[in-house]
DSSP file (Angstrom, degrees, kcal/mol; ACC not computed):
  #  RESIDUE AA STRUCTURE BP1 BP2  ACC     N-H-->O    O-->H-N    N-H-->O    O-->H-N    TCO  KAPPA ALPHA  PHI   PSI    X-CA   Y-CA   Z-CA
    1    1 A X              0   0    0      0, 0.0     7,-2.8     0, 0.0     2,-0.4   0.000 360.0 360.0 360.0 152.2  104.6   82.5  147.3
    2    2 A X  E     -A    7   0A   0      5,-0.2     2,-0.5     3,-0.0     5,-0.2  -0.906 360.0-164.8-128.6 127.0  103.8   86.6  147.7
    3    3 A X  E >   -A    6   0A   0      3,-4.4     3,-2.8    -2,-0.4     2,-0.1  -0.910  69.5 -59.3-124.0 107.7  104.4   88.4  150.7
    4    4 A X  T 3  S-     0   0    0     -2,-0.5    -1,-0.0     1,-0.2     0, 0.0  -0.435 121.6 -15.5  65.6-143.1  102.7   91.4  150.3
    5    5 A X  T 3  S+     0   0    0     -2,-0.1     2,-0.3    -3,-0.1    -1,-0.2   0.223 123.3  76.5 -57.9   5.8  104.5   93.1  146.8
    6    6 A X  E <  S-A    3   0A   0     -3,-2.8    -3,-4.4    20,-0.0     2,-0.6  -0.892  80.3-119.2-136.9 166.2  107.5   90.8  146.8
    7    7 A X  E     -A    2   0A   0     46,-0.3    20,-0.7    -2,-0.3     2,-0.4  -0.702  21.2-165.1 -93.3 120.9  108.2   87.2  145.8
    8    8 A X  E     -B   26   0B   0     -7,-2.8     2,-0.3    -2,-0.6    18,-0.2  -0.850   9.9-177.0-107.6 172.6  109.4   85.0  148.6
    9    9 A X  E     -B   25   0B   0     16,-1.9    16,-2.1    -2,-0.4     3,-0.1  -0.900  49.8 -78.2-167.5 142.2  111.1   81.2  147.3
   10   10 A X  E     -B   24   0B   0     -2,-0.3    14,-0.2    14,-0.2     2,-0.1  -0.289  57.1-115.3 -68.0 128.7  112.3   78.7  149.6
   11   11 A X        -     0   0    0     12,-1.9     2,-0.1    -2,-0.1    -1,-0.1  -0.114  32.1-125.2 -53.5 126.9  116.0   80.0  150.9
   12   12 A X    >   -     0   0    0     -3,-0.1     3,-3.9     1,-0.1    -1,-0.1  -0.658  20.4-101.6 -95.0 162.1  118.9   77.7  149.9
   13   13 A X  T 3  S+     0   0    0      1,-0.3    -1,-0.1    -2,-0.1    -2,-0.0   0.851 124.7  49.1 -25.5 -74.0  121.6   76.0  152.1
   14   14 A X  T 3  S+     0   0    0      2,-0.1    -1,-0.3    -3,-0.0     2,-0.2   0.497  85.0 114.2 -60.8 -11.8  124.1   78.5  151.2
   15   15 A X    <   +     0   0    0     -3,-3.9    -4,-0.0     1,-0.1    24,-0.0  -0.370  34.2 178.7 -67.3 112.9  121.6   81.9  152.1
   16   16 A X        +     0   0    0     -2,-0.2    -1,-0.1     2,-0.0     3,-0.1   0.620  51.0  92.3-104.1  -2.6  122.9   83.8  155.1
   17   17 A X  S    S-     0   0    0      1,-0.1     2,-0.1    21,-0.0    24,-0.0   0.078  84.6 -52.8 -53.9 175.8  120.1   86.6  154.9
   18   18 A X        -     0   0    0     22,-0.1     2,-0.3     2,-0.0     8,-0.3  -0.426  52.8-152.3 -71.4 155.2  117.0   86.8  156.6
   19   19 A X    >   -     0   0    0      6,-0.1     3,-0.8    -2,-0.1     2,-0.8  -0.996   9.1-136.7-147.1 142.8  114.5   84.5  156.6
   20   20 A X  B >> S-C   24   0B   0      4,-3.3     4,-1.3    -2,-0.3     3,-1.0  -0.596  84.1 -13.5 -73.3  82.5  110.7   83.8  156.8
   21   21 A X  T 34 S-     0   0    0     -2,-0.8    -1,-0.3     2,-0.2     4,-0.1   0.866 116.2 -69.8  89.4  25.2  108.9   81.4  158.6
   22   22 A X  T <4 S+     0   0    0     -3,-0.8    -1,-0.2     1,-0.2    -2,-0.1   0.411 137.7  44.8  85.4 -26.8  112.3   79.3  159.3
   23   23 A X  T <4 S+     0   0    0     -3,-1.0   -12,-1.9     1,-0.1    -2,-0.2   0.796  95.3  79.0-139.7 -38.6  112.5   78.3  155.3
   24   24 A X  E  <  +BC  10  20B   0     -4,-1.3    -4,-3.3   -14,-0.2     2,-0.2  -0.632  40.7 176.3-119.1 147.0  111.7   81.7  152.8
   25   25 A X  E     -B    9   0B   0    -16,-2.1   -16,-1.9    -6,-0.2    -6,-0.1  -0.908  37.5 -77.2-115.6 169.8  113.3   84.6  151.6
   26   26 A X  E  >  -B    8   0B   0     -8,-0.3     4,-0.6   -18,-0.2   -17,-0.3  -0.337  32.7-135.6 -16.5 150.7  112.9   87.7  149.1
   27   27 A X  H  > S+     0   0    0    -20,-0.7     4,-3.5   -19,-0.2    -1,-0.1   0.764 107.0  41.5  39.0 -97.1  113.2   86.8  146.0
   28   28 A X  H  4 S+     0   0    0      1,-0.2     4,-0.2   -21,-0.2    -2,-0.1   0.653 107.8  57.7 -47.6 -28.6  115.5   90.0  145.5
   29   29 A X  H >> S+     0   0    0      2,-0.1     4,-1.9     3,-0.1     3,-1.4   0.936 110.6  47.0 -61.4 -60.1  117.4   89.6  148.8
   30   30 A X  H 3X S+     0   0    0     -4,-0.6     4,-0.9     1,-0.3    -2,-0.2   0.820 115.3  47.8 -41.3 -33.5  118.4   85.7  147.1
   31   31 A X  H 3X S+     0   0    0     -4,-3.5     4,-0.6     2,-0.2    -1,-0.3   0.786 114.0  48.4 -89.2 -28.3  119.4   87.7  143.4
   32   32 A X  H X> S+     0   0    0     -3,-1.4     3,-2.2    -4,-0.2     4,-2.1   0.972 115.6  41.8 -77.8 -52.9  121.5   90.3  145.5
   33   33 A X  H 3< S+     0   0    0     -4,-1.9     4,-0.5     1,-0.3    -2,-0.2   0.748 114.8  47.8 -78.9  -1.2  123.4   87.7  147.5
   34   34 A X  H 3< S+     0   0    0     -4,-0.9    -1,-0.3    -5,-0.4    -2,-0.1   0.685 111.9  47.0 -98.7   0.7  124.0   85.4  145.0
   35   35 A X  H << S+     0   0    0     -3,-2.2    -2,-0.2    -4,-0.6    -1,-0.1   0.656 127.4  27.0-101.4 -14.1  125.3   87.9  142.4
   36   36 A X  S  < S-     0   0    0     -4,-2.1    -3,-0.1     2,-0.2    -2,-0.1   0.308  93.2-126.1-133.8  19.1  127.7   89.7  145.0
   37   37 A X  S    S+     0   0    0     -4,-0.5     2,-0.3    -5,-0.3    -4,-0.1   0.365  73.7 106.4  80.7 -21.4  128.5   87.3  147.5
   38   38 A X        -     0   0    0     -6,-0.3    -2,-0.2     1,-0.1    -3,-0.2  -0.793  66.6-122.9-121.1 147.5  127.2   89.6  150.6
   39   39 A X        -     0   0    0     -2,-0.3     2,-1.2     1,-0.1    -1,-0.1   0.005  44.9 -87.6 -58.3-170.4  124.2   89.3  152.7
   40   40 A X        -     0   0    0      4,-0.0     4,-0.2     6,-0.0   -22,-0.1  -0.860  54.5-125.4 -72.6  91.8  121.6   92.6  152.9
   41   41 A X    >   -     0   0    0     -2,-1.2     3,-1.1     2,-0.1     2,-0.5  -0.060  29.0 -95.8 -37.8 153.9  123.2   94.7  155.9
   42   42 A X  T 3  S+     0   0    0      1,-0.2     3,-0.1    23,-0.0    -1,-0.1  -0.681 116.9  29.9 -73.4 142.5  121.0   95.4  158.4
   43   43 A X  T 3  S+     0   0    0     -2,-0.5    23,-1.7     1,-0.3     2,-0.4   0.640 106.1 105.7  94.4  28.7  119.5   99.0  158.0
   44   44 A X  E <   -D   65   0C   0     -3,-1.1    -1,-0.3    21,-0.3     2,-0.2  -0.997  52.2-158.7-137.7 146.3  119.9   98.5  154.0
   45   45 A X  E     -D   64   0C   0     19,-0.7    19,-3.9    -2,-0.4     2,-0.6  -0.903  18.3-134.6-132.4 155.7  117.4   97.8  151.3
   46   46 A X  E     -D   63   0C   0     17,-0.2     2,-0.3    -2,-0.2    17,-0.2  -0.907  34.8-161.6-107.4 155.6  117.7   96.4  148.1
   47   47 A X  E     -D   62   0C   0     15,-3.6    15,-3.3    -2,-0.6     2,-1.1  -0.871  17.9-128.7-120.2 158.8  115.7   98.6  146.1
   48   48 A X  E >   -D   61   0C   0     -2,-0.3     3,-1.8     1,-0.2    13,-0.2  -0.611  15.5-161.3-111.5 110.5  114.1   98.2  142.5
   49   49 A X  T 3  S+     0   0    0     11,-3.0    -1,-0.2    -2,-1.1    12,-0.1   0.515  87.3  42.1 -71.7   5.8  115.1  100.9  140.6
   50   50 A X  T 3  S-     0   0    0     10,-0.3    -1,-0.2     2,-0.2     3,-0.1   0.737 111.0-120.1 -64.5 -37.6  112.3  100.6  137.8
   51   51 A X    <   +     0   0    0     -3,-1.8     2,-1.0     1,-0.3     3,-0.1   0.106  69.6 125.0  90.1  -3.0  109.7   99.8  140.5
   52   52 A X    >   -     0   0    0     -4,-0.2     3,-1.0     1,-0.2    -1,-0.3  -0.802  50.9-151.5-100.5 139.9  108.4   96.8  139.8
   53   53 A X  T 3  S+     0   0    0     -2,-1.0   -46,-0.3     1,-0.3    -1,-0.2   0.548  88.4  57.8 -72.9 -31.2  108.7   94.5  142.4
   54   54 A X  T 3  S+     0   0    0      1,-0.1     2,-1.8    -3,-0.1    -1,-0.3   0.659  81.8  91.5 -93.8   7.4  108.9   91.3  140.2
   55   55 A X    <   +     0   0    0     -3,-1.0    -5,-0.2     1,-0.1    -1,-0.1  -0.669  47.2 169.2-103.7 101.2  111.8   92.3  138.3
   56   56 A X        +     0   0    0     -2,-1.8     2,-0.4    -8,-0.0    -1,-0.1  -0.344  18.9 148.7-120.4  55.4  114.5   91.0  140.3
   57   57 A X    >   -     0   0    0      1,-0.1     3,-2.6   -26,-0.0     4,-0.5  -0.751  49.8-132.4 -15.5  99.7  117.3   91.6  137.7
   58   58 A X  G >  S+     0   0    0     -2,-0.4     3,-4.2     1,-0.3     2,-0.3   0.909 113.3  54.2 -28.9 -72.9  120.6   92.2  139.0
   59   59 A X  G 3  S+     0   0    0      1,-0.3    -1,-0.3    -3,-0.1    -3,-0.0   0.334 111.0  52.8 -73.9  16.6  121.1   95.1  136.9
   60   60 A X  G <  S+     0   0    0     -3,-2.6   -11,-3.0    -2,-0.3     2,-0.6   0.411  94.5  85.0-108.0 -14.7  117.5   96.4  138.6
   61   61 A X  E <   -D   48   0C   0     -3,-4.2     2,-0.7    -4,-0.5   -13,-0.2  -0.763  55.4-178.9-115.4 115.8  118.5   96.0  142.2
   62   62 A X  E     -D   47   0C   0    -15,-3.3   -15,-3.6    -2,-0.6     2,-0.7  -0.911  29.2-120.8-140.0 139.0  120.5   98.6  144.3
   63   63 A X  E     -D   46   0C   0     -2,-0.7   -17,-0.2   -17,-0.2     2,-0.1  -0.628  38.6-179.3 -61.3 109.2  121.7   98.6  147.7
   64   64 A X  E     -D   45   0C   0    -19,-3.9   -19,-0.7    -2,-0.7     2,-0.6  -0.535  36.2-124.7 -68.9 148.5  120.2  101.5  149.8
   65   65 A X  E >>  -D   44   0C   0    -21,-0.2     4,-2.7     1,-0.1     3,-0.5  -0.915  39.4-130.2 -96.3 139.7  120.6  102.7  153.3
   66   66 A X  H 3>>S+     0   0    0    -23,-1.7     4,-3.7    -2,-0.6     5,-0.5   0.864 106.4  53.6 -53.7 -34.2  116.9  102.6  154.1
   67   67 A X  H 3>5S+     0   0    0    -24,-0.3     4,-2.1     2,-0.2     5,-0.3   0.978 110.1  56.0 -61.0 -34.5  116.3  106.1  155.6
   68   68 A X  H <>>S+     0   0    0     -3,-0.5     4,-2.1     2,-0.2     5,-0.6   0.999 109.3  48.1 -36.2 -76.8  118.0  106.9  152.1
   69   69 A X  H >X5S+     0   0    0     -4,-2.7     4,-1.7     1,-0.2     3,-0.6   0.870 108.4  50.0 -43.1 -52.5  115.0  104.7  150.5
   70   70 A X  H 3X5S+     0   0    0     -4,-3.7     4,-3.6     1,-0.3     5,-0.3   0.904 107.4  57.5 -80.2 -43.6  112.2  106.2  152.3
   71   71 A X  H 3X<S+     0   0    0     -4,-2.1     4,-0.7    -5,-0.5    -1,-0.3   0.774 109.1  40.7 -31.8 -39.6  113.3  109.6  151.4
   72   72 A X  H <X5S+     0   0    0     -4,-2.1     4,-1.1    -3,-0.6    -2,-0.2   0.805 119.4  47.2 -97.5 -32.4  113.3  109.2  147.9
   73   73 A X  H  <<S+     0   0    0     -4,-1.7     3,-0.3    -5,-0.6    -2,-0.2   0.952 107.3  54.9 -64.3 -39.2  110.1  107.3  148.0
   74   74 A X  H  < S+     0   0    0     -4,-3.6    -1,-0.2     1,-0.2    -2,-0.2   0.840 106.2  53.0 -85.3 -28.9  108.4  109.7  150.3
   75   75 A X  H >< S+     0   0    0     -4,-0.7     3,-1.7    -5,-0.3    65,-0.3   0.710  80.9 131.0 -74.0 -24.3  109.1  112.9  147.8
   76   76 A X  T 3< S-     0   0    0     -4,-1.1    65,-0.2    -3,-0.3    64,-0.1  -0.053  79.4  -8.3 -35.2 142.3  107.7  111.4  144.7
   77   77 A X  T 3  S+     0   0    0     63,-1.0     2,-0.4     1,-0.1    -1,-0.2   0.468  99.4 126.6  26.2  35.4  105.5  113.1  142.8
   78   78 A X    <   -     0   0    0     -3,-1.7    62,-1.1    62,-0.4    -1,-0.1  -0.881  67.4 -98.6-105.1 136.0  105.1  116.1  145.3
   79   79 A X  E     -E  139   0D   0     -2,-0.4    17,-2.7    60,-0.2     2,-0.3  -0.297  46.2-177.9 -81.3 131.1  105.5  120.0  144.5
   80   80 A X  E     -EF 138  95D   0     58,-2.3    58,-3.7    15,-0.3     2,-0.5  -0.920  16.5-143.0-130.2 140.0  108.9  121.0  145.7
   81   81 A X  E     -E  137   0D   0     13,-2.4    13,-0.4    -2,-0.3    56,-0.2  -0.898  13.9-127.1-115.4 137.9  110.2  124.5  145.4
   82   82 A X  E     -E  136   0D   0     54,-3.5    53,-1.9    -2,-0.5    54,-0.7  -0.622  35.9-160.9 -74.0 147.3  114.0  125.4  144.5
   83   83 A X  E     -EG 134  92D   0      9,-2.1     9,-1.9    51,-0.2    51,-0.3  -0.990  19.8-156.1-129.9 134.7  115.1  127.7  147.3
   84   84 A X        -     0   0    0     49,-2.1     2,-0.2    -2,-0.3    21,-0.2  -0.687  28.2-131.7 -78.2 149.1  118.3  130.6  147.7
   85   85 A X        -     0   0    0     -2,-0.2    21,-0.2     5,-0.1    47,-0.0  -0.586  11.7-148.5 -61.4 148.9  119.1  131.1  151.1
   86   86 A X  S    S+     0   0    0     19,-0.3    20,-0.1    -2,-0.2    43,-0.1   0.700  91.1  47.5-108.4  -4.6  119.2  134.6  151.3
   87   87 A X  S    S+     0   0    0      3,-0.1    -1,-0.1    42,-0.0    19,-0.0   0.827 132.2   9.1 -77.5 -46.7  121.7  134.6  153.9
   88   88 A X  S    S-     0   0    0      2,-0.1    -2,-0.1     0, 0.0     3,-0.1   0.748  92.8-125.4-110.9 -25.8  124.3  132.2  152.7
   89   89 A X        +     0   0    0      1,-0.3     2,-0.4    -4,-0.0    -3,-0.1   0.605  52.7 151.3  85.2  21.7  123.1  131.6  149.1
   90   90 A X        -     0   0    0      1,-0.1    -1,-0.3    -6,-0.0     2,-0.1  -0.669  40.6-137.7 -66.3 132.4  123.0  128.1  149.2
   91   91 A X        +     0   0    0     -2,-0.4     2,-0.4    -7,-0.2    -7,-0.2  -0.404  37.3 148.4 -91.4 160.8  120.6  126.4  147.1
   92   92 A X  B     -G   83   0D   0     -9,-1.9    -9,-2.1    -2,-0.1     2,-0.3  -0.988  39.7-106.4-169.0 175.2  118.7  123.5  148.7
   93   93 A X        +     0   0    0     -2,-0.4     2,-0.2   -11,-0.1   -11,-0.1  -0.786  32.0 179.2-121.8 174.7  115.0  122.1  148.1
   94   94 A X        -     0   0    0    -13,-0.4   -13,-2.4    -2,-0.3     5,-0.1  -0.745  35.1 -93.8-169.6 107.8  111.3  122.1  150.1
   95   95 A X  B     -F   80   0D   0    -15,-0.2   -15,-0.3    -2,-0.2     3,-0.2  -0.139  17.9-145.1  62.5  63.4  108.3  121.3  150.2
   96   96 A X  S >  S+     0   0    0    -17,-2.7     3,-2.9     1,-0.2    -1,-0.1   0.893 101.9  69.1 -92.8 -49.2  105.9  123.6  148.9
   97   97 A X  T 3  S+     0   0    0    -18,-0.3    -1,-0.2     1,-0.3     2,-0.1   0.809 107.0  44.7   2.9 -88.9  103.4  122.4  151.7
   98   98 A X  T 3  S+     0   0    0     -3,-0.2     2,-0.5     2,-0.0    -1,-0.3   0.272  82.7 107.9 -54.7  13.9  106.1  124.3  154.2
   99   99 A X    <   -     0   0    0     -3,-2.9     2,-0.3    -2,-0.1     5,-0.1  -0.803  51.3-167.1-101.1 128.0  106.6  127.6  152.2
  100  100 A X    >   -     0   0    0     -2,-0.5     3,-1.6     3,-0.1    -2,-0.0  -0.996  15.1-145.2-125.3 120.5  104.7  130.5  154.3
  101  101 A X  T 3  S+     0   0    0     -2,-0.3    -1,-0.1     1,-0.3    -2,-0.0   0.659  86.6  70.0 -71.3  -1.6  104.5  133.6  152.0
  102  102 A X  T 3  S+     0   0    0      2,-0.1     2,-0.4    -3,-0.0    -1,-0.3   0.294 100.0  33.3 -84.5   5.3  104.9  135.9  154.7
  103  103 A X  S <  S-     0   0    0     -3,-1.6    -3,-0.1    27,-0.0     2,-0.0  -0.963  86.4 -98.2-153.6 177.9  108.4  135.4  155.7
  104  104 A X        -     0   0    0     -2,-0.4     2,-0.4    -5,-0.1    -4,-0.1  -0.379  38.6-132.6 -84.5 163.1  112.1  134.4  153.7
  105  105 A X        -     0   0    0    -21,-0.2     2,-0.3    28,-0.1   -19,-0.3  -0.962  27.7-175.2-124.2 161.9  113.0  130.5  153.9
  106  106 A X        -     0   0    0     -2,-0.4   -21,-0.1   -21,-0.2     3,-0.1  -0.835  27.5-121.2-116.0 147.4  116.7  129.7  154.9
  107  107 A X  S    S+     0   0    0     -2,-0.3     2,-0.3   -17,-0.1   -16,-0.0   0.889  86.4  14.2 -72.9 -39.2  118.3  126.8  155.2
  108  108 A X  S  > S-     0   0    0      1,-0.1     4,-1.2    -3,-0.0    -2,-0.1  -0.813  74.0-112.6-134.3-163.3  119.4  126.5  158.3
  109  109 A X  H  > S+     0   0    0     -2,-0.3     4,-1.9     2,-0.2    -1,-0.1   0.686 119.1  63.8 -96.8 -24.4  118.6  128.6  162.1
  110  110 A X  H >4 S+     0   0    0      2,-0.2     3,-1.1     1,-0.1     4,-0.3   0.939 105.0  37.1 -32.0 -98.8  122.5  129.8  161.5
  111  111 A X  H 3> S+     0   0    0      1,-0.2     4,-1.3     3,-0.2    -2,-0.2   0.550 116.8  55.4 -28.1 -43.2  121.6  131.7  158.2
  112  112 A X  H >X S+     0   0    0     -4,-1.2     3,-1.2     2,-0.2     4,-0.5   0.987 114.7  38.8 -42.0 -76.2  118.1  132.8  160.1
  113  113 A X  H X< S+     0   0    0     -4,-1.9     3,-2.3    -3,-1.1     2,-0.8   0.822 113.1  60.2 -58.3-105.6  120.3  134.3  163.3
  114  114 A X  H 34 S+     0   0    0     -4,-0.3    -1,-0.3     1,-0.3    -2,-0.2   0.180 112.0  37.9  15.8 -55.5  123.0  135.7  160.7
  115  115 A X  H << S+     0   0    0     -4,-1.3    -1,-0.3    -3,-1.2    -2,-0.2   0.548 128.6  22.6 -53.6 -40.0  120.4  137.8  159.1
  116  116 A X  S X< S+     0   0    0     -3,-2.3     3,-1.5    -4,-0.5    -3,-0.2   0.697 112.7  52.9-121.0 -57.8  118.3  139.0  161.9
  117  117 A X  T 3  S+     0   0    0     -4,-0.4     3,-0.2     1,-0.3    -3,-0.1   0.860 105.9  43.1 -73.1 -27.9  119.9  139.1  165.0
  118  118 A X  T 3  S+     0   0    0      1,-0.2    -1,-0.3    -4,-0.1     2,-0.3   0.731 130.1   5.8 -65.9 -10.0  123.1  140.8  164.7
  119  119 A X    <   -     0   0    0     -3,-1.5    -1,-0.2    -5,-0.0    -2,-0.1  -0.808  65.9-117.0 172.3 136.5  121.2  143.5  162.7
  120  120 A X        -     0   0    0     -2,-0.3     2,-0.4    -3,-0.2    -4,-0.1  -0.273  37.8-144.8 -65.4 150.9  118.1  144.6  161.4
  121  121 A X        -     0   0    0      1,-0.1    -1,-0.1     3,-0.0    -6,-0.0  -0.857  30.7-111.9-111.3 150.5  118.5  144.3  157.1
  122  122 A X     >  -     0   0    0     -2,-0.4     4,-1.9     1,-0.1    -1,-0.1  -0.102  27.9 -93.1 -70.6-160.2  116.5  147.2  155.5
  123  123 A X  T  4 S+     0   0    0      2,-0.2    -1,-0.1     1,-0.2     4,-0.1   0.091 124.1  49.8-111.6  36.2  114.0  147.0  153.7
  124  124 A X  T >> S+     0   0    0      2,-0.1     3,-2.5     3,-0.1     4,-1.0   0.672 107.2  59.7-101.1 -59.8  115.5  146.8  150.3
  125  125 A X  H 3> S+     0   0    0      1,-0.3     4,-3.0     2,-0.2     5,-0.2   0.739 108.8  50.8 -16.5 -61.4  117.9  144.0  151.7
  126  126 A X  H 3X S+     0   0    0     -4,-1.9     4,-2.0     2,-0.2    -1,-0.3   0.839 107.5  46.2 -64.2 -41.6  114.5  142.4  152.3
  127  127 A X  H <> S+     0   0    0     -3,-2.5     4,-4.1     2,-0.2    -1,-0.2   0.981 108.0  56.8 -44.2 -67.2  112.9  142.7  148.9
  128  128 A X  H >X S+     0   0    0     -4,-1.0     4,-0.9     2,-0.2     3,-0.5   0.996 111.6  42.0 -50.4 -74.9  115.8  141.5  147.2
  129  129 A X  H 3X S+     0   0    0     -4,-3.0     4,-4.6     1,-0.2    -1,-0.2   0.890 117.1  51.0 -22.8 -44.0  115.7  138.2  149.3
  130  130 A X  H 3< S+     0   0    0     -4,-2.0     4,-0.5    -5,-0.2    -2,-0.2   0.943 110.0  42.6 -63.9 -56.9  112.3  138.2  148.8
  131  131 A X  H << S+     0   0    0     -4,-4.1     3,-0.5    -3,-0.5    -1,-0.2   0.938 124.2  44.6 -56.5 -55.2  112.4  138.7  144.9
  132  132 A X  H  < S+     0   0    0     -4,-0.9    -2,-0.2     1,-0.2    -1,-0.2   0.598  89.2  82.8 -35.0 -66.2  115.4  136.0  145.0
  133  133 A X  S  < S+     0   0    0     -4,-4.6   -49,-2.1    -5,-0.4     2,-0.6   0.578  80.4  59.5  -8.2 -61.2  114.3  133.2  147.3
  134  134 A X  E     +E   83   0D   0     -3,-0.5   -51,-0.2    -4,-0.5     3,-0.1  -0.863  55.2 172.0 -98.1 112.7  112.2  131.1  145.2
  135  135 A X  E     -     0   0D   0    -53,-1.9     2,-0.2    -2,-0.6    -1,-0.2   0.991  65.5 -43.8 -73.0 -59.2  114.4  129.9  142.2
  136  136 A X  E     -E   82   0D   0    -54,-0.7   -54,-3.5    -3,-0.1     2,-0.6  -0.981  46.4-110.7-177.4 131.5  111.7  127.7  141.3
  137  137 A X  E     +E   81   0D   0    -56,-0.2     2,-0.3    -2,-0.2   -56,-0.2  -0.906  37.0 133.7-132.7 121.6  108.7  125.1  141.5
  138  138 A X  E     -E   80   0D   0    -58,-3.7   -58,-2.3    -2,-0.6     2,-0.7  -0.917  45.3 -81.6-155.2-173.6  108.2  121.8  140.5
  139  139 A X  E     -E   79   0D   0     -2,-0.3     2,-1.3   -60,-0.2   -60,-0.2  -0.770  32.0-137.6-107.5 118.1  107.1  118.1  140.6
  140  140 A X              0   0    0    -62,-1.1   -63,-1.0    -2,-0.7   -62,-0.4  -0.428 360.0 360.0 -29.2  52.0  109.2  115.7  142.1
  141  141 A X              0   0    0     -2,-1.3    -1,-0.1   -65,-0.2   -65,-0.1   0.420 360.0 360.0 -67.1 360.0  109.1  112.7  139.8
């Protein structure tokens, strides 16, 4: 039986996971707990790290924490720019979708106030960030 993308199969005795309708589980929950002994924690997914959904292979299946999962899912194939802070010089990623050419990006509202409020930076300081900033752009695969 298919629920949605995944195979569900009637649960056995021994299954302490969730379950469907009284009687079904995942497919892929059943192959995780029976290869490592432990249920799916709550607020964990097992995920299939090829992407297909019928290949429920052990060596295919890893435990996530979900906000984890949706994160990596949600960044696929989207243009992401490497970024310097120009304050602290930490590298970090974005977006491109949130990059406004009019102003520096930082990593955090620290590094922002660090920069600006205690003192104005000339306006070479500013170039050089400027020139600096953008490491790089590319697609998230």
């Amino acid at each position: 039986m298919k629920n949605g993308d995944y195979i569900l199969v009637v649960a056995p005795d021994w299954y302490r996971g969730k379950r469907y309708r009284g009687r079904y589980c995942y497919e892929h929950h059943l192959v995780w707990e029976k290869e490592t002994g432990l249920p799916v924690p709550d607020g964990c997914i097992v995920h299939h790290k090829d992407g297909n959904k019928f290949n429920n292979d052990i060596g295919n299946l890893q435990l996530m924490d979900a906000k984890a999962h949706v994160a990596m899912h949600s960044k696929k194939g989207k243009t992401m720019l490497e970024i310097k802070c120009p304050s602290c010089g930490k590298v970090f990623y974005k977006e491109k979708r949130f990059y406004c050419k009019k102003r520096l990006i930082f990593c955090s509202r620290h590094c922002v106030g660090k920069m600006y409020n205690f003192r104005q930076p000339t306006e070479a300081e500013v170039k050089k960030a400027e020139k600096e900033n953008i490491i790089r752009e590319f697609i998230d695969r």
